[in-house]
C-alpha positions as CSV (number, residue, x, y, z in Angstrom):
1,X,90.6,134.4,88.0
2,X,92.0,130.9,89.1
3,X,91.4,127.5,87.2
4,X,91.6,124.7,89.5
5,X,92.9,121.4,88.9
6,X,92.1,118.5,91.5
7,X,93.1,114.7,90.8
8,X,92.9,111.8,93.4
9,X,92.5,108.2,93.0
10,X,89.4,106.1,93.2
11,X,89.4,102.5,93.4
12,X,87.3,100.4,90.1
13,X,84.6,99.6,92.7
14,X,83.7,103.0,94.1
15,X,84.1,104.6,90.1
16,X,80.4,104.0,89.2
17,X,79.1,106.0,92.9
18,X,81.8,108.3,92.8
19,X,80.8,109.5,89.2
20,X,77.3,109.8,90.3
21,X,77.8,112.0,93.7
22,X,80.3,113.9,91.7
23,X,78.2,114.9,89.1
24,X,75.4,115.7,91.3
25,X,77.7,117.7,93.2
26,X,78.9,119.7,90.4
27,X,75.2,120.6,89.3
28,X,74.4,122.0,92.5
29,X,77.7,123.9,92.6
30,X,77.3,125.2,89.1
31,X,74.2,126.6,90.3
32,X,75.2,128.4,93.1
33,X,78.8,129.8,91.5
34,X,78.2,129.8,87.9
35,X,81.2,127.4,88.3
36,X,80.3,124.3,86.1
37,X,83.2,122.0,86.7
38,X,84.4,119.2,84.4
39,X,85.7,115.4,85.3
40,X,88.2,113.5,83.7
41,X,90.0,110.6,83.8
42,X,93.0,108.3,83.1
43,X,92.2,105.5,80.1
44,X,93.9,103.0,82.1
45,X,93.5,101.4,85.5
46,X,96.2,100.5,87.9
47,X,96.4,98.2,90.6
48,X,92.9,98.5,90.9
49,X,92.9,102.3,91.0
50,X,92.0,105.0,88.7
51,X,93.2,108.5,88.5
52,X,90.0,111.1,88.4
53,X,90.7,115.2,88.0
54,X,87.6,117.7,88.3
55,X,88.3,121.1,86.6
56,X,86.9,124.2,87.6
57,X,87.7,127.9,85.1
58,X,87.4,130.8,86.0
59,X,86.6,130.5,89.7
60,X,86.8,133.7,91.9
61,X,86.2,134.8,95.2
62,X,84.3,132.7,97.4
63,X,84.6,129.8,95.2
64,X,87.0,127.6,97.3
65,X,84.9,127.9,100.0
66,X,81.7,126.5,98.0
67,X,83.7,123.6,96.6
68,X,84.9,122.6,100.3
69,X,81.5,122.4,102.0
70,X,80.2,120.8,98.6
71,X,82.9,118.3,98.7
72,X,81.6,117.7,102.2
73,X,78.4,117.6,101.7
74,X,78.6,115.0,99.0
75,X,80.7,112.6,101.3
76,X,83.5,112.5,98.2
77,X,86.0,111.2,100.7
78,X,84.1,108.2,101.6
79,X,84.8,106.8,97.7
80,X,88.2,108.1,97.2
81,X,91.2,106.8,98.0
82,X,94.1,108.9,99.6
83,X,94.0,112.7,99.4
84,X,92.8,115.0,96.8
85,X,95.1,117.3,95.8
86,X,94.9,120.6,94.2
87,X,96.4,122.5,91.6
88,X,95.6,126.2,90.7
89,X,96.5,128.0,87.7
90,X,96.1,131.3,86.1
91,X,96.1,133.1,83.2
92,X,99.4,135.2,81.7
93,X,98.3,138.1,81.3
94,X,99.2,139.8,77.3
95,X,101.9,142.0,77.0
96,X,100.5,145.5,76.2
C-alpha cells in the first residue's frame, strides 16, 4: 500500500471554493475507493498564497487513476495556482 502526499498552492481568494470542491471531491472518492483523504494546511499565508496538502493512506491499485479523473472532474486546477505535486510513501516493512 502507498500513502500519497500532494501539496500545491492556492491563492487567499480561491481558499474558501477550493475547500469546498475539495471536500466534495474527497466524499465522492471515499465512496468509490474506500480512500477517505485528508486536507491540510500551512498556518501562515505568503504573498498572498497558501500552501494546501491532501493525504490519501493506504491507497492501492486503481486508486491513482480515481484521484486523476476526480481531480478533473472537480475542475481543482481552475483554483490552484502552479502545479500539484505528488509525494508517495510506504510502509517499512518489520524485520522478522
Amino acid at each position: 500500500m502507498r500513502d500519497l502526499y500532494i501539496y500545491y498552492k492556492v491563492s487567499d481568494r480561491h481558499a474558501d471554493a477550493l475547500e469546498l470542491r475539495l471536500r466534495m471531491m474527497q466524499a465522492e472518492l471515499g465512496a468509490l475507493t474506500g480512500v477517505y483523504g485528508d486536507i491540510k494546511r500551512r498556518p501562515d499565508s505568503r504573498d498572498g498564497l497558501q500552501t494546501w496538502m491532501e493525504i490519501y493512506l493506504a491507497t492501492g491499485d486503481g486508486f491513482d487513476a480515481a484521484l486523476a479523473a476526480a481531480e478533473r472532474d472537480a475542475s481543482l486546477s481552475e483554483l490552484i495556482e502552479g502545479d500539484r505535486r505528488v509525494e508517495v510513501f510506504m510502509d517499512l516493512s518489520p524485520c522478522a
